[in-house]
C-alpha positions in Angstrom: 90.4 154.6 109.4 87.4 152.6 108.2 88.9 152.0 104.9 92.0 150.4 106.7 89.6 148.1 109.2 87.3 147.0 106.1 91.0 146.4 104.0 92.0 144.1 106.8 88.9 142.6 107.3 89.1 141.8 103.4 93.0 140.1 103.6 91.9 137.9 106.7 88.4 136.6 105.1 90.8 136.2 101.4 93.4 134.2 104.1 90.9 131.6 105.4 89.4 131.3 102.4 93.2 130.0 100.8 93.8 127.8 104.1 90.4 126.5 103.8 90.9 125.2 100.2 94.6 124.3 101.2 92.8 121.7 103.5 90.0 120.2 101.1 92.4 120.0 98.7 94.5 117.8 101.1 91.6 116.0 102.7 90.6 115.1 98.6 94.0 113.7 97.9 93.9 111.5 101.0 90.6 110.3 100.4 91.7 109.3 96.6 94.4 107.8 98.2 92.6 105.8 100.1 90.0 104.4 97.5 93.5 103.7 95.3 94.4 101.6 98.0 91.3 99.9 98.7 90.8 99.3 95.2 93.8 97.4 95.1 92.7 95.6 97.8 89.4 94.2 96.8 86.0 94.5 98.6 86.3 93.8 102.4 84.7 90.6 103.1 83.3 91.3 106.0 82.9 94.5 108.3 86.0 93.3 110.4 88.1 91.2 107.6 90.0 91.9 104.2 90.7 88.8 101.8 92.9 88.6 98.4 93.2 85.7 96.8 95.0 84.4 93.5 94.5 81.2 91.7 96.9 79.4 94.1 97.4 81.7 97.0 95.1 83.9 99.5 95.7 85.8 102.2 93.0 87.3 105.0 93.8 89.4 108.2 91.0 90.8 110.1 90.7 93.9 112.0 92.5 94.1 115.3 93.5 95.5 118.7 96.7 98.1 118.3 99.7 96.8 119.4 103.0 94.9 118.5 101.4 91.6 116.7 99.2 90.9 113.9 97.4 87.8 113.8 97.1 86.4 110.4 93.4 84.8 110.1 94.4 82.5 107.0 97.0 82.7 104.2 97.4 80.1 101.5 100.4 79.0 99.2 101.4 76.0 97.4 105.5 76.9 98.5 105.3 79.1 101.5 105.8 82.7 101.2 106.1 85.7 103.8 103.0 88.3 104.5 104.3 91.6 104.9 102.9 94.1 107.1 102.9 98.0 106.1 100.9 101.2 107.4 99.5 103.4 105.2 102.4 105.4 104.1 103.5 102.3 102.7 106.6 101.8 105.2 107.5 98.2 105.8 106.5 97.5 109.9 107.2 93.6 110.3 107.5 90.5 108.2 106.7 86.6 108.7 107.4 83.5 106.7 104.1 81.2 106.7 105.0 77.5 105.5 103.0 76.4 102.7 101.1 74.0 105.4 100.5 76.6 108.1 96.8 78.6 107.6 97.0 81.0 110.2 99.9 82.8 112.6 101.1 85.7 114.3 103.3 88.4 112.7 105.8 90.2 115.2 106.0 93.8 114.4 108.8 96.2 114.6 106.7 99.6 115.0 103.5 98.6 117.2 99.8 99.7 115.1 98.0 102.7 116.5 94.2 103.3 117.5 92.2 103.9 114.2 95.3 103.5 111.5 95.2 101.3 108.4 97.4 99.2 107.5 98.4 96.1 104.6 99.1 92.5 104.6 101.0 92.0 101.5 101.7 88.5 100.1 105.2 87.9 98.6 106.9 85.1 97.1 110.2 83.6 98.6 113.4 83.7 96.3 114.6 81.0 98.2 116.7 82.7 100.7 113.9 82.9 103.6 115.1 86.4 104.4 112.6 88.8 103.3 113.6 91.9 101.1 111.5 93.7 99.0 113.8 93.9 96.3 114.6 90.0 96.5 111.4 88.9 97.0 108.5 89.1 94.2 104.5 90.6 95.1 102.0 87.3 94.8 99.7 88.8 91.7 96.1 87.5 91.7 94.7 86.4 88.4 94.5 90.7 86.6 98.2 91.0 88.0 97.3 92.9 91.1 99.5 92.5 94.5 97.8 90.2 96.6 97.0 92.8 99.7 94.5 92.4 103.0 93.2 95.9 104.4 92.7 96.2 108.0 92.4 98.4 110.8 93.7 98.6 114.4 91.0 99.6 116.5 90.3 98.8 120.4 86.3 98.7 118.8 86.0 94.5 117.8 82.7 92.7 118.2 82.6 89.9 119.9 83.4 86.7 118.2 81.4 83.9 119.9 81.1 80.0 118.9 
């Protein structure tokens, strides 16, 4: 009878043990993930802002409440272009075409951002058509050919900007 409790004891402990390394192996994926993608994007700035810039283009969001807008806090380009906004799993949640005049603007979202996600602004040229597609429409590259791309977060947590 012992032999059969200390057997069982034996396949639970070997059990938890496998889901245990099933899970740090996950959580190690996602967090190489993640420095892939923030890698991509640069140094943050700031605590609360994420710029990529190009020779001629540049694009900065900073972090901001959830919800079904993201305000753009400066994008550059010599012909206009659209900033595309995708979460994490790299799904495509709104698009807006900024003039080559305009600085700053709003993005209107088609899936609202969540408390504590990440997400992309992506900067893409315009094939003329102004009707985004990201088959269409060519990544802005910065000067070593990387996609011009602005991490931030949504996150009810902002400090206070005064003056």
């Amino acid at each position: 009878m012992e032999t059969n409790n200390n057997k069982r004891y034996w396949q639970i402990f070997v059990g938890v043990l496998i889901v245990a390394i099933i899970v740090l192996v996950s959580a190690f994926r996602s967090f190489n993930q993640e420095i892939d993608s923030l890698a991509a994007v640069g140094a943050r700035g700031d605590a609360n802002a994420s710029t990529a810039a190009a020779a001629d283009a540049e694009l900065a969001v900073r972090d901001q409440f959830p919800g079904s807008i993201v305000f753009v806090s400066s994008v550059k380009t010599p012909t206009g272009g659209w900033v595309v906004i995708t979460d994490d799993a790299n799904a495509v949640i709104g698009s807006g075409y900024f003039e080559a005049t305009q600085i700053t603007g709003t993005i209107d979202l088609l899936t609202p951002t969540f408390e504590g996600q990440n997400y992309f602004a992506g900067l893409y040229h315009d094939n003329g058509d102004r009707v985004f597609t990201l088959v269409a429409d060519e990544k802005w590259l910065n000067s070593a050919g990387q996609p011009i791309i602005a991490f931030f977060r949504a996150t009810r947590d902002l400090p206070e900007d005064k003056g």
